[in-house]
Backbone of each chain as ProteinMPNN parsed JSONL, in Angstrom:
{"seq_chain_A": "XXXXXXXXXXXXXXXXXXXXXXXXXXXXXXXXXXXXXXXXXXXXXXXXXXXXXXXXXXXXXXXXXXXXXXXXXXXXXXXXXXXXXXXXXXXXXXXXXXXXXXXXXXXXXX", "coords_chain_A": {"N_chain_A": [[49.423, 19.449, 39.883], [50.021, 18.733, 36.818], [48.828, 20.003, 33.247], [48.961, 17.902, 31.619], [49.084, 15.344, 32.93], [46.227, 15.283, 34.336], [44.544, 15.121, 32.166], [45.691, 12.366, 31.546], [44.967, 10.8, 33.739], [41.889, 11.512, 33.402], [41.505, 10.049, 31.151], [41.956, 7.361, 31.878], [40.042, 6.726, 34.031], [37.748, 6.945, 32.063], [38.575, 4.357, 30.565], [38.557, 2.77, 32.394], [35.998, 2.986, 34.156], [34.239, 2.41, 31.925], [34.583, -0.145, 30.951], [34.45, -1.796, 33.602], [31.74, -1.1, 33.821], [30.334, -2.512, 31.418], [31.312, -5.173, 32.388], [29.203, -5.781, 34.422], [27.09, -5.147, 32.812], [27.274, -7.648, 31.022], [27.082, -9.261, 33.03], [24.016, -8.601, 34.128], [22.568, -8.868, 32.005], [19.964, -10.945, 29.925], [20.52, -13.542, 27.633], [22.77, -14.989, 25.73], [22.862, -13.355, 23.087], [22.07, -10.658, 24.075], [24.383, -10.316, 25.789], [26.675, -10.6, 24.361], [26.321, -7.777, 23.675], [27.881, -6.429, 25.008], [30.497, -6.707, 24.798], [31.136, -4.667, 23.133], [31.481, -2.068, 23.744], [33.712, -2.449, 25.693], [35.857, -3.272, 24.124], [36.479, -1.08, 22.18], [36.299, 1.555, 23.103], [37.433, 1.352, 25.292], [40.148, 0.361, 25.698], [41.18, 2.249, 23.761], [41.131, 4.324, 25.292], [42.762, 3.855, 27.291], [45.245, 3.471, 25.629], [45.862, 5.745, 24.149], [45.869, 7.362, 26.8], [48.518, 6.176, 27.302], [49.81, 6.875, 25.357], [50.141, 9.704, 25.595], [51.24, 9.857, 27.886], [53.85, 8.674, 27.195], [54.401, 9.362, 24.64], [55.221, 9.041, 21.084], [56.588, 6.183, 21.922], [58.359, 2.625, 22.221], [56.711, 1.979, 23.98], [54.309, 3.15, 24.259], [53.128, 2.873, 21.286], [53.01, 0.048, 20.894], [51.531, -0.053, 22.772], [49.138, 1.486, 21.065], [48.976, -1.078, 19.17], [47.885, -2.853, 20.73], [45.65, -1.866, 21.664], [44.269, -1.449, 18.555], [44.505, -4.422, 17.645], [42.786, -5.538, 19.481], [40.516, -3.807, 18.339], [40.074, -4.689, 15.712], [39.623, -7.662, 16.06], [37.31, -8.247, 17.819], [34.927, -7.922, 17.015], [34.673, -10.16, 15.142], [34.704, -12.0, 16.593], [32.382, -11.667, 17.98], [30.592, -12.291, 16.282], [31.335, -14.982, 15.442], [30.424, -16.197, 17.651], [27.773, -15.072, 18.435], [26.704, -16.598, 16.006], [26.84, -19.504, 16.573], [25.593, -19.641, 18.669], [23.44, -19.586, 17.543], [22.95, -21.529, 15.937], [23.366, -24.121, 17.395], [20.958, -23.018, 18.943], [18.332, -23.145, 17.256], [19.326, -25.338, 14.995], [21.509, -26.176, 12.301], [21.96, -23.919, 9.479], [20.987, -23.173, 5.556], [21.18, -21.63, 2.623], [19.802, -23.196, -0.001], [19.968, -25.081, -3.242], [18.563, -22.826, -5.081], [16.815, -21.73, -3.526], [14.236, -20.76, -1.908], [14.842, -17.411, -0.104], [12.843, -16.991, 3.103], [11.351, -14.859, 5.692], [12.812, -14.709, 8.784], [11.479, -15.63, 10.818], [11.648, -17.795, 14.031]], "CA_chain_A": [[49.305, 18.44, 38.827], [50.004, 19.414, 35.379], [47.482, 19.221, 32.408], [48.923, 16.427, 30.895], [48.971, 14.725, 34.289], [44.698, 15.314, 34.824], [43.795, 14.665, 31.248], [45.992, 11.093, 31.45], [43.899, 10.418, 34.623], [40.615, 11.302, 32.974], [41.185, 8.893, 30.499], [42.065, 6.438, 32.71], [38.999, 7.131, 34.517], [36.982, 6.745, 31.357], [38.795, 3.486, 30.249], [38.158, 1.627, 33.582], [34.489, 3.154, 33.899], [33.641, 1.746, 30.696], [34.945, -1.743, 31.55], [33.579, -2.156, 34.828], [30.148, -0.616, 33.226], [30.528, -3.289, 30.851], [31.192, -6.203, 33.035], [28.204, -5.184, 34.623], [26.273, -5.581, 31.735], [27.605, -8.952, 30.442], [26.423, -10.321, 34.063], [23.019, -8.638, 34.136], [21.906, -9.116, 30.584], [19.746, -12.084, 29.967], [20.687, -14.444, 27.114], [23.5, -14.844, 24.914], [22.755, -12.336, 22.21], [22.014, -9.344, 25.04], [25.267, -10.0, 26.9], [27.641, -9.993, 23.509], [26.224, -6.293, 22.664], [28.265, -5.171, 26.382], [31.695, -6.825, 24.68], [31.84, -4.105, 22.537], [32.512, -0.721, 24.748], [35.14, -3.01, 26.465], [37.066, -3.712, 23.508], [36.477, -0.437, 21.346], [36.256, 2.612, 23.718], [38.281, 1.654, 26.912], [41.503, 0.391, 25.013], [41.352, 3.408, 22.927], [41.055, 5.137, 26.396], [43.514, 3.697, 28.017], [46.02, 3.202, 24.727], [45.973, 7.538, 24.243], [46.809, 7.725, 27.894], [50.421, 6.042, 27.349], [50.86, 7.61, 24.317], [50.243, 11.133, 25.905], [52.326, 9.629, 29.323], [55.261, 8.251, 26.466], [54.914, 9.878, 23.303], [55.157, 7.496, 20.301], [57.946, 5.492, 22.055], [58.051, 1.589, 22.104], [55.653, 1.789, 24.74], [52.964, 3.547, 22.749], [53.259, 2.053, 19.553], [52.691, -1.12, 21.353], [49.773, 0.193, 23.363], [48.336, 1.39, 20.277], [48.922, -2.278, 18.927], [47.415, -3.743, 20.921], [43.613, -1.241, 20.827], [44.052, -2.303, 17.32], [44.008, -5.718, 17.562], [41.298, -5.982, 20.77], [39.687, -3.181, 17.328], [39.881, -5.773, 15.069], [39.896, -9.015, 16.386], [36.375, -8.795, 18.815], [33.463, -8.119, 16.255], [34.932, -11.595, 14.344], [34.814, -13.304, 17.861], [31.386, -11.916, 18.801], [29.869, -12.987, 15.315], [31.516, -16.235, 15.444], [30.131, -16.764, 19.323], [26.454, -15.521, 18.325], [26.195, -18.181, 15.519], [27.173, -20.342, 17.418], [24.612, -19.638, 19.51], [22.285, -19.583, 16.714], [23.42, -22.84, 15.645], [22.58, -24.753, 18.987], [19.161, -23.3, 19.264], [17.839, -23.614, 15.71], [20.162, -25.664, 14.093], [22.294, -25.577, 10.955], [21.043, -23.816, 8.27], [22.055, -22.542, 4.811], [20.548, -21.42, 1.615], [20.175, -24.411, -0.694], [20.427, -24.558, -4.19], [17.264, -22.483, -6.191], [15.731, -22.203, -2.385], [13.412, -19.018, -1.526], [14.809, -17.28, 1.462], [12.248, -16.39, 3.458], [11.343, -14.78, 6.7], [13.565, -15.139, 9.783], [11.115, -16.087, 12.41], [11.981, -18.929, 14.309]], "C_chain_A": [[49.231, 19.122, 37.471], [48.538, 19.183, 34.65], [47.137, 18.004, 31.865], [48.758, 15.331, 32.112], [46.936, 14.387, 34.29], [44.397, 14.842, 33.505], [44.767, 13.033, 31.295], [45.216, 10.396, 32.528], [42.102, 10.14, 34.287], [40.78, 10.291, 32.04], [41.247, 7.939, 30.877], [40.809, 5.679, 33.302], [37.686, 6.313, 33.391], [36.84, 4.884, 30.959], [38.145, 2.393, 30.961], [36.286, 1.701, 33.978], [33.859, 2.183, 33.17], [33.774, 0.392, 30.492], [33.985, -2.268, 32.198], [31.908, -2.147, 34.187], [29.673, -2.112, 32.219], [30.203, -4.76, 31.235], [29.887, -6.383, 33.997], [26.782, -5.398, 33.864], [25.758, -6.732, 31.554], [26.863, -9.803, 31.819], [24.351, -9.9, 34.043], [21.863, -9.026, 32.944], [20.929, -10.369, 30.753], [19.765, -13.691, 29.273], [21.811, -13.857, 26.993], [23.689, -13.822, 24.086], [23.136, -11.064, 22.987], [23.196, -9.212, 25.393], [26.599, -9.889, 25.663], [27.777, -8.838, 23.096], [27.45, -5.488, 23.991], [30.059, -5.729, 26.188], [32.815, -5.727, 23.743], [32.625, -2.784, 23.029], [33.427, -1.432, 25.492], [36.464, -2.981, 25.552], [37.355, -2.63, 22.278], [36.893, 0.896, 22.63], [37.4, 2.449, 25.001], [39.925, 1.364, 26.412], [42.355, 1.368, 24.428], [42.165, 4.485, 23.873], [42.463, 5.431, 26.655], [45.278, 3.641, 27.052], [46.559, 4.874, 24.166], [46.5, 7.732, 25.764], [48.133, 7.257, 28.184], [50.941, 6.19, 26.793], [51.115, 9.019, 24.96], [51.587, 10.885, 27.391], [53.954, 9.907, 28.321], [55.723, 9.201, 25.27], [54.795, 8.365, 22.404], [56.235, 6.581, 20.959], [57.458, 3.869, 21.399], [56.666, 1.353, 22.559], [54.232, 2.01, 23.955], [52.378, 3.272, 21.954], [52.686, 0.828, 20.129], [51.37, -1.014, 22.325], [48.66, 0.011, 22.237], [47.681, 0.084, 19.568], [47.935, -2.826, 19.298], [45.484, -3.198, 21.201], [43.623, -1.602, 20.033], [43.537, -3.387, 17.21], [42.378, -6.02, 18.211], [40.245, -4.981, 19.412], [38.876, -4.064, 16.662], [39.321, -6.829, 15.128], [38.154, -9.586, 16.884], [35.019, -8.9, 17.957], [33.533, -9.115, 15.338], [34.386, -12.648, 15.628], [33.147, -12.985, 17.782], [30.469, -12.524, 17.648], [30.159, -14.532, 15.332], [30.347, -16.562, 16.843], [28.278, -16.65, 18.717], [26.382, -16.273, 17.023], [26.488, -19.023, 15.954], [25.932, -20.664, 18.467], [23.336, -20.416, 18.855], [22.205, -21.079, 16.395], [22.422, -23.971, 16.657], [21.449, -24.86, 19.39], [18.307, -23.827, 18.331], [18.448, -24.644, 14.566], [21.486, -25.372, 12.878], [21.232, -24.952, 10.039], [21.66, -23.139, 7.291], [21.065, -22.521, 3.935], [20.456, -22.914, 0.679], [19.523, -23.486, -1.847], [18.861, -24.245, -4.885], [16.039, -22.083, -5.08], [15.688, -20.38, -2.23], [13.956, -18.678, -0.061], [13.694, -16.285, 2.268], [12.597, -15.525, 4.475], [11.971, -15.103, 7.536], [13.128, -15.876, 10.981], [11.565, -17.055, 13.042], [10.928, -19.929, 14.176]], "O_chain_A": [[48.401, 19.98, 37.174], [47.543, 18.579, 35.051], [46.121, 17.341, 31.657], [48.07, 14.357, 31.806], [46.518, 13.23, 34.241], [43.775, 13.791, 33.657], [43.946, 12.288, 30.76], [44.766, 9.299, 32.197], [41.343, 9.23, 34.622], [39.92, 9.428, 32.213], [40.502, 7.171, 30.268], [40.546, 4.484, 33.175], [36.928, 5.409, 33.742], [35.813, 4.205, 30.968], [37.472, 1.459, 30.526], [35.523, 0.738, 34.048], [33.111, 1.305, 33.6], [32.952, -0.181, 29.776], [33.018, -2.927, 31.817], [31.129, -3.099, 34.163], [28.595, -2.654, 32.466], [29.301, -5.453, 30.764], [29.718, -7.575, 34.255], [25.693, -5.738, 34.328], [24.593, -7.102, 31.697], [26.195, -10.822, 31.647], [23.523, -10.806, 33.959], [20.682, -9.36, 33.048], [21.079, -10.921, 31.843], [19.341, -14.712, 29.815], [22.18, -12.824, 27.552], [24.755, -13.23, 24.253], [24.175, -10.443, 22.763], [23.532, -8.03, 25.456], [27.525, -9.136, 25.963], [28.726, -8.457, 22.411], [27.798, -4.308, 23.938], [30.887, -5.399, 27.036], [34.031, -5.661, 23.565], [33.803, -2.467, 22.864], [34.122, -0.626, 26.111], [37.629, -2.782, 25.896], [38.197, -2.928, 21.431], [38.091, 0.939, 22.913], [38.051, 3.37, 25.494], [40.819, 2.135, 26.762], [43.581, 1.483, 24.44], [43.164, 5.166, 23.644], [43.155, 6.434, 26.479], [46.33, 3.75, 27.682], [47.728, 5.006, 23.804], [47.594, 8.28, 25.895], [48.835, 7.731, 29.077], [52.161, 6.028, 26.83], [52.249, 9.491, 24.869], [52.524, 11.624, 27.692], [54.82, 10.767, 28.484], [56.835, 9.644, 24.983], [54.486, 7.218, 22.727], [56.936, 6.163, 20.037], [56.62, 3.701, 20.514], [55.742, 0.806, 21.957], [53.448, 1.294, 23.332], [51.159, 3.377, 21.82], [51.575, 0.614, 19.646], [50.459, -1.827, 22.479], [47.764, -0.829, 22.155], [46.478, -0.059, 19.351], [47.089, -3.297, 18.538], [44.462, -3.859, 21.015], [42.868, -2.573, 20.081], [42.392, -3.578, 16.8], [41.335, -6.467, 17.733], [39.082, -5.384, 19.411], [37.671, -4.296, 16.756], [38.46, -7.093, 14.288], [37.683, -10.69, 16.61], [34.175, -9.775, 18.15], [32.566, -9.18, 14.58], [33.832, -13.744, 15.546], [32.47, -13.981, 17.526], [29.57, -13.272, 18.031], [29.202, -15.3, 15.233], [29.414, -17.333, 16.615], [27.572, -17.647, 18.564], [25.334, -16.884, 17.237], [26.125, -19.817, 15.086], [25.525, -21.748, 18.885], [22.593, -21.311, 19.26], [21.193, -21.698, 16.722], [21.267, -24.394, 16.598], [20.84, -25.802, 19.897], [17.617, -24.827, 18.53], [18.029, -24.675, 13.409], [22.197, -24.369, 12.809], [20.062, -25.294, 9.866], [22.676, -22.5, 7.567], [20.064, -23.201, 4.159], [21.361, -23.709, 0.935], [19.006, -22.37, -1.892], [18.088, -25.157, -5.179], [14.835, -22.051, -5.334], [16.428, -19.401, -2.331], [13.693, -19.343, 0.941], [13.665, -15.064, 2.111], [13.78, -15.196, 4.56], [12.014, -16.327, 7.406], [13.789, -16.479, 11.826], [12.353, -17.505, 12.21], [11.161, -21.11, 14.433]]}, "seq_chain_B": "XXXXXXXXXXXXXXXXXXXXXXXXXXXXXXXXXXXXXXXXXXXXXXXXXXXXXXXXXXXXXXXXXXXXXXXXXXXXXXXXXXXXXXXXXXXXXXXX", "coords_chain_B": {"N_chain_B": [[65.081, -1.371, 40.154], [66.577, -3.671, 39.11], [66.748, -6.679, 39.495], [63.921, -9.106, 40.086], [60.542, -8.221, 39.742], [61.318, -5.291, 39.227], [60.489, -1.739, 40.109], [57.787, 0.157, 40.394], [57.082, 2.839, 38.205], [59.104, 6.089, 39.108], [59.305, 5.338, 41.859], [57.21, 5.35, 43.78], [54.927, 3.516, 46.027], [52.805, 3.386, 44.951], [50.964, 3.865, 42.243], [48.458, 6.231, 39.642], [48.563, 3.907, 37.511], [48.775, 2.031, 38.424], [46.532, 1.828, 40.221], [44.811, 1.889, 38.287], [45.005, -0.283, 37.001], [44.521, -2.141, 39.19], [41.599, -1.308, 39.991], [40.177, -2.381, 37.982], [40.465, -5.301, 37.59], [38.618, -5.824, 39.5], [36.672, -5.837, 37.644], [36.547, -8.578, 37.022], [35.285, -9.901, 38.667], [32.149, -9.931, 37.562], [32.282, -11.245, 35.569], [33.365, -13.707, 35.82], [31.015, -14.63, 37.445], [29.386, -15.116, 35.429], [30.258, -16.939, 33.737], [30.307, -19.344, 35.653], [27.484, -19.801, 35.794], [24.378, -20.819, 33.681], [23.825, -21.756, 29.919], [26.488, -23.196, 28.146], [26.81, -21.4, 25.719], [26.562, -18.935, 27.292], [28.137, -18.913, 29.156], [30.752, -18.967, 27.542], [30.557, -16.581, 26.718], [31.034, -14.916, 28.677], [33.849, -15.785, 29.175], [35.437, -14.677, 27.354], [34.967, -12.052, 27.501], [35.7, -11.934, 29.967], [39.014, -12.175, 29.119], [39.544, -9.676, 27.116], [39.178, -7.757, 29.548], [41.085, -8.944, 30.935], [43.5, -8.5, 29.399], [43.479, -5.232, 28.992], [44.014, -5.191, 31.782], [47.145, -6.508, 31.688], [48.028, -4.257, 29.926], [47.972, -1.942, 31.659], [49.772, -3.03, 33.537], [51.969, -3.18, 32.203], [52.303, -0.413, 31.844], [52.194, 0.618, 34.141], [54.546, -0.696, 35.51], [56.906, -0.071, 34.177], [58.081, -0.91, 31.92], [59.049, -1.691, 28.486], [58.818, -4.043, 27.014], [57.133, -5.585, 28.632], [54.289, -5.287, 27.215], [54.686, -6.72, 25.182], [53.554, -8.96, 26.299], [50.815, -8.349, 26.976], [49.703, -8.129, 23.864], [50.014, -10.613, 23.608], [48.388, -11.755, 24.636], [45.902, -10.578, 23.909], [45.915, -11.664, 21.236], [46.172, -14.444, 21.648], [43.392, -14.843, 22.793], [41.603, -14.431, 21.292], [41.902, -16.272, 19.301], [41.309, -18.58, 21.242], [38.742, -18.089, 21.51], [37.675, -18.184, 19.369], [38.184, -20.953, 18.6], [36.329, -21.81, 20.896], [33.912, -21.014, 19.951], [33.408, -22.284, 17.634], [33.413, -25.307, 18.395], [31.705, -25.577, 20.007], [29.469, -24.897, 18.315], [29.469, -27.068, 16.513], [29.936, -29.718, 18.036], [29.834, -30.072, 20.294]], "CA_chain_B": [[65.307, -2.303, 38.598], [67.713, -4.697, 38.594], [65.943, -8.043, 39.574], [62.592, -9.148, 39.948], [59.34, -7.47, 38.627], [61.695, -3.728, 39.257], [59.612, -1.024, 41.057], [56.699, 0.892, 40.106], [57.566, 4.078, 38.478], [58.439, 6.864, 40.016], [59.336, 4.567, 42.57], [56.815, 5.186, 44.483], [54.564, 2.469, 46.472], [51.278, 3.103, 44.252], [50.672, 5.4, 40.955], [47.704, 6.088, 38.89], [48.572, 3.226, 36.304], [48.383, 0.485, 39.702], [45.051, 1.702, 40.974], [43.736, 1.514, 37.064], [45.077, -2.013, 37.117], [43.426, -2.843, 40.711], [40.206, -1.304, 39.754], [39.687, -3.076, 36.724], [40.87, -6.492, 38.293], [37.033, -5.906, 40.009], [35.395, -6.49, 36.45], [36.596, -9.827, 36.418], [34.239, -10.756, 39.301], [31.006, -10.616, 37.313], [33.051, -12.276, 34.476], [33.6, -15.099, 36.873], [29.702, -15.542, 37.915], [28.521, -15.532, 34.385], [31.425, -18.195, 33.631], [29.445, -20.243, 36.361], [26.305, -20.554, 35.477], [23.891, -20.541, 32.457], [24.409, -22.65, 29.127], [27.983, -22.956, 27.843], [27.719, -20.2, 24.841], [26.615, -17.227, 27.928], [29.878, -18.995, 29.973], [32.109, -18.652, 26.437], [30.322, -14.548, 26.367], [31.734, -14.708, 30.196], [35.25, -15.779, 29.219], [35.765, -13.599, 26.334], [34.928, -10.692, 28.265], [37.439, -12.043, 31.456], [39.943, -11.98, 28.059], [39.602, -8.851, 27.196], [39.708, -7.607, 30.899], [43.05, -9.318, 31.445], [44.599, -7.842, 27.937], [43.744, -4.156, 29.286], [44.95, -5.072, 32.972], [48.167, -6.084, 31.39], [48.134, -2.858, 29.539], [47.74, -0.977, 32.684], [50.778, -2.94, 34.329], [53.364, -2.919, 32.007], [53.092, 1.494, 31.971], [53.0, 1.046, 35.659], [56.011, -1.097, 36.018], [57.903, 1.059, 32.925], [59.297, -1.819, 30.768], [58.368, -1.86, 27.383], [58.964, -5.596, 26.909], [55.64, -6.408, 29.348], [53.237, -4.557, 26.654], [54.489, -7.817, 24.328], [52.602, -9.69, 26.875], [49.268, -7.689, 26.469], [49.69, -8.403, 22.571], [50.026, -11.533, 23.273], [46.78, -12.116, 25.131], [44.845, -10.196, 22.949], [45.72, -12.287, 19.996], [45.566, -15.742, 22.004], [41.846, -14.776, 23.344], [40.52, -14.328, 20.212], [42.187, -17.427, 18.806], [40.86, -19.721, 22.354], [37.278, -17.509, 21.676], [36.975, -18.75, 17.873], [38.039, -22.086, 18.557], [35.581, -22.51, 21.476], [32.708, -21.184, 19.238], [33.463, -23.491, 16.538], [33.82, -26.331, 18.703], [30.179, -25.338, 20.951], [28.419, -24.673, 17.017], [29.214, -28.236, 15.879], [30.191, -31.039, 18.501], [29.422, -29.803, 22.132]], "C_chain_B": [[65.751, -3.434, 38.05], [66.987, -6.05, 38.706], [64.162, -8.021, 39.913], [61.624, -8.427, 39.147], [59.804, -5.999, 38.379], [60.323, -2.793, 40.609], [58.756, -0.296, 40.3], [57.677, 1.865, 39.635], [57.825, 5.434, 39.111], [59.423, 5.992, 41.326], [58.005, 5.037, 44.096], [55.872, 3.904, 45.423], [53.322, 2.324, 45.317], [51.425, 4.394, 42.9], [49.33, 5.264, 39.884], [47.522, 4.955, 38.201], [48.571, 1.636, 37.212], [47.136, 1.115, 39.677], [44.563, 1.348, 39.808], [43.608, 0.049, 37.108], [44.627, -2.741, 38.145], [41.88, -3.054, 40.354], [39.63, -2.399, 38.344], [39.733, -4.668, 36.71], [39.029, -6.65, 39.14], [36.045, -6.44, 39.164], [35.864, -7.826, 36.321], [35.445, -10.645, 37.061], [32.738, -11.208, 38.586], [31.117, -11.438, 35.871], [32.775, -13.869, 34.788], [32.064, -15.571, 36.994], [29.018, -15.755, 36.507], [29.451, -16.777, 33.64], [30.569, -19.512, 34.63], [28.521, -20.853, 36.266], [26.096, -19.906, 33.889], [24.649, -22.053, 31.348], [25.535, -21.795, 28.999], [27.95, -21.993, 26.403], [27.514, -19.073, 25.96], [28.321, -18.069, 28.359], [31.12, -18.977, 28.568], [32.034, -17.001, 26.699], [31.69, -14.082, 27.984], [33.319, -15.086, 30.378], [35.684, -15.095, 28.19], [35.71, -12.267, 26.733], [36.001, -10.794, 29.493], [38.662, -11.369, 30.558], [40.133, -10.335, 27.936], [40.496, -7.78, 28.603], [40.668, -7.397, 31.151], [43.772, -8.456, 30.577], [44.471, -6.393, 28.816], [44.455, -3.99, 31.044], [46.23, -5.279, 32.923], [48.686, -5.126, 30.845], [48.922, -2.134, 30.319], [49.31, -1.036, 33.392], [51.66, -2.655, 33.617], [53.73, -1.422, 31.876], [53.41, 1.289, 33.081], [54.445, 0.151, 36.355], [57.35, -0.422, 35.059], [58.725, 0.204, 32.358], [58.351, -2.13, 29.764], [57.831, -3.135, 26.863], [57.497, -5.938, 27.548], [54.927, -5.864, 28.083], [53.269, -6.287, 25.359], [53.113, -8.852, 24.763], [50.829, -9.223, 26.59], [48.635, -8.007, 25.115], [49.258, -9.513, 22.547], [48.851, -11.993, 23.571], [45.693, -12.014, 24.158], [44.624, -11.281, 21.882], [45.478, -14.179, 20.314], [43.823, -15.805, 22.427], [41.203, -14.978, 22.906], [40.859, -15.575, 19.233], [41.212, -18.718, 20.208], [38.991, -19.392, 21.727], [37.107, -18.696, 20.385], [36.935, -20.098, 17.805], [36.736, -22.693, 19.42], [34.254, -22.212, 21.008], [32.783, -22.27, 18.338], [33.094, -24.926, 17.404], [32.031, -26.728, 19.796], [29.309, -25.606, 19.445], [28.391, -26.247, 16.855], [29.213, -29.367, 16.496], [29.977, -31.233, 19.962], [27.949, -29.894, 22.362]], "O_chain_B": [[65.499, -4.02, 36.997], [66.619, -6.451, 37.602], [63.417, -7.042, 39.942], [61.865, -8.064, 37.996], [59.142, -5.309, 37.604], [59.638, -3.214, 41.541], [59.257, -0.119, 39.19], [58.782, 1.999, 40.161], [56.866, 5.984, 39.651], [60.532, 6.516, 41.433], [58.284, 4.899, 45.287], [56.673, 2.97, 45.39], [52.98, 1.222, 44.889], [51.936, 5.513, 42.882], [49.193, 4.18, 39.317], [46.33, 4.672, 38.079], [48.415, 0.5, 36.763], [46.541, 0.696, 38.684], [43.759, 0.421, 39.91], [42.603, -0.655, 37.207], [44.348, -3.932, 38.012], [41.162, -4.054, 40.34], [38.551, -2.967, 38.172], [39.074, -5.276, 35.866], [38.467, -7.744, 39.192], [35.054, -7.118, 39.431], [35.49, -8.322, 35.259], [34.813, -11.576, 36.562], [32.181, -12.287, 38.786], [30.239, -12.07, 35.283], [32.213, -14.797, 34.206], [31.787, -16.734, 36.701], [28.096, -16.568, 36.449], [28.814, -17.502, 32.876], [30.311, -20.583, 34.081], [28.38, -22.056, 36.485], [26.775, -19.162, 33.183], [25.469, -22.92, 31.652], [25.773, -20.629, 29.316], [29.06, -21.798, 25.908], [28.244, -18.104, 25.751], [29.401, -17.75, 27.863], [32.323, -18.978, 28.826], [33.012, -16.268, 26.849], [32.659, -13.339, 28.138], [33.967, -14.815, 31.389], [36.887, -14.936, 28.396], [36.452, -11.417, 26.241], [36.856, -9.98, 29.843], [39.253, -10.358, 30.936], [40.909, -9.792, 28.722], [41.632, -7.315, 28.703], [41.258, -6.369, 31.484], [44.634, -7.704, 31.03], [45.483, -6.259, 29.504], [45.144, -3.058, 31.459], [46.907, -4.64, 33.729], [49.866, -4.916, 31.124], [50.059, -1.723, 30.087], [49.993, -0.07, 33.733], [52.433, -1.819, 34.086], [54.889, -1.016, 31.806], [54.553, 1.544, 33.459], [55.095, 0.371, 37.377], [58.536, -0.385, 35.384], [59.933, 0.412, 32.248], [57.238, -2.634, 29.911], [56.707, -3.309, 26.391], [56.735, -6.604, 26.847], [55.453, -6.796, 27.474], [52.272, -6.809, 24.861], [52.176, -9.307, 24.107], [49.935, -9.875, 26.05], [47.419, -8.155, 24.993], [48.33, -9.82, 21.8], [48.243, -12.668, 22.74], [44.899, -12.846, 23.719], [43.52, -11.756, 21.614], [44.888, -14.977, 19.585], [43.174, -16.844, 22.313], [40.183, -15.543, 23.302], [40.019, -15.837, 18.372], [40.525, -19.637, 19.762], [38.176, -20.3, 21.564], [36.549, -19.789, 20.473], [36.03, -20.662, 17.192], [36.12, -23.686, 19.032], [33.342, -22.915, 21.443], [32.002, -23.208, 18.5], [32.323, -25.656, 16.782], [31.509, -27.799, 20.106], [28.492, -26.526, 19.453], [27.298, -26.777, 17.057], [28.631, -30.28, 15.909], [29.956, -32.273, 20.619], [27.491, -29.747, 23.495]]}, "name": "protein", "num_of_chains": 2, "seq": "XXXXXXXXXXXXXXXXXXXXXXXXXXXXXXXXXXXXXXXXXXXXXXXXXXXXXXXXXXXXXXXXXXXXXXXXXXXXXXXXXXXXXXXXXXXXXXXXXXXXXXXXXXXXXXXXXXXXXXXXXXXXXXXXXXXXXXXXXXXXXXXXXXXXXXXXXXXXXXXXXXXXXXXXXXXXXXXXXXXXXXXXXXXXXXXXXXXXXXXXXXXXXX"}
């Protein structure tokens, strides 16, 4: 097995690890809040993983480029979702809430 | 090559870039039980994470079937997931 062969495996390795590890998480956690912190090594670290192992398989080809694409996006895209999702949350338990006009913001407690 | 899904590369029966895509097909299961129960924002946390999931298991297949064209598909997930995600927070925050 070549080098490039074992290091496209280890990342592989890493990618799917870090998933699974992940999913894992998201089920044992116990609210809402806890189980959004296990969306982020899914959608930062294992894409990355797995998005370097078909550039190193391809090279920049189509393939590649479009791997990379798409770590990008899942980059981008998930710390908008998981902020949207926990207010949302927040929302539901505590209500709406918003600064009003000349209003002291205090304390967070609930 | 010529019809259907083609062959694995390689042609062999199995290659690194299938088993990634098998194994990872496993994290959907505890996807699935937190999708089940609990209130409906953990079952949104539990389909946003399936999302994900799927986007890197299509990843996985279109190297291991070797057509560039599938990787559109992966794109495409990604960017519908996070469009289904935002709508179903919005839609849990104010009227659910």
């Amino acid at each position: 097995m070549s080098p490039r062969g074992i290091l496209v495996g280890a990342l592989l390795v890493v990618g799917v690890g870090v998933t699974l590890a992940s999913c894992v998480g998201v089920l044992v956690m116990r609210d809402a809040y806890d189980r959004l912190h296990y969306s982020a090594p899914a959608t930062t670290i294992a894409p990355l993983a797995i998005a370097a192992a078909i550039v190193l398989e391809e090279s920049f080809s189509a393939a590649g480029i479009k791997a990379l694409l798409v770590a990008l996006v899942l980059l981008v895209t998930n710390p908008v979702l998981t902020h949207a999702t926990a207010r949302a949350a927040r929302v539901r338990a505590l209500g709406e809430w918003a600064v009003q006009e000349g209003e002291q913001v205090k304390g967070d407690s609930p | 090559m010529t019809e259907g899904f083609g062959e694995p590369r390689g042609g062999a029966p199995m290659n690194e870039w299938l088993v990634a895509a098998l194994a990872l097909l496993v994290g959907l299961v505890p996807c699935g039980m937190v999708c089940l129960r609990g209130d409906p924002v953990n079952r949104l946390v539990g389909l946003e994470m399936a999302g994900t999931v799927d986007t890197l298991v299509l990843l996985l297949l279109a190297q291991a079937y070797d057509r560039a064209i599938y990787f559109d598909l992966a794109l495409a997930l990604a960017l519908l997931s996070f469009a289904g995600g935002m709508v179903f927070a919005r839609f849990l925050e104010r009227w659910i």
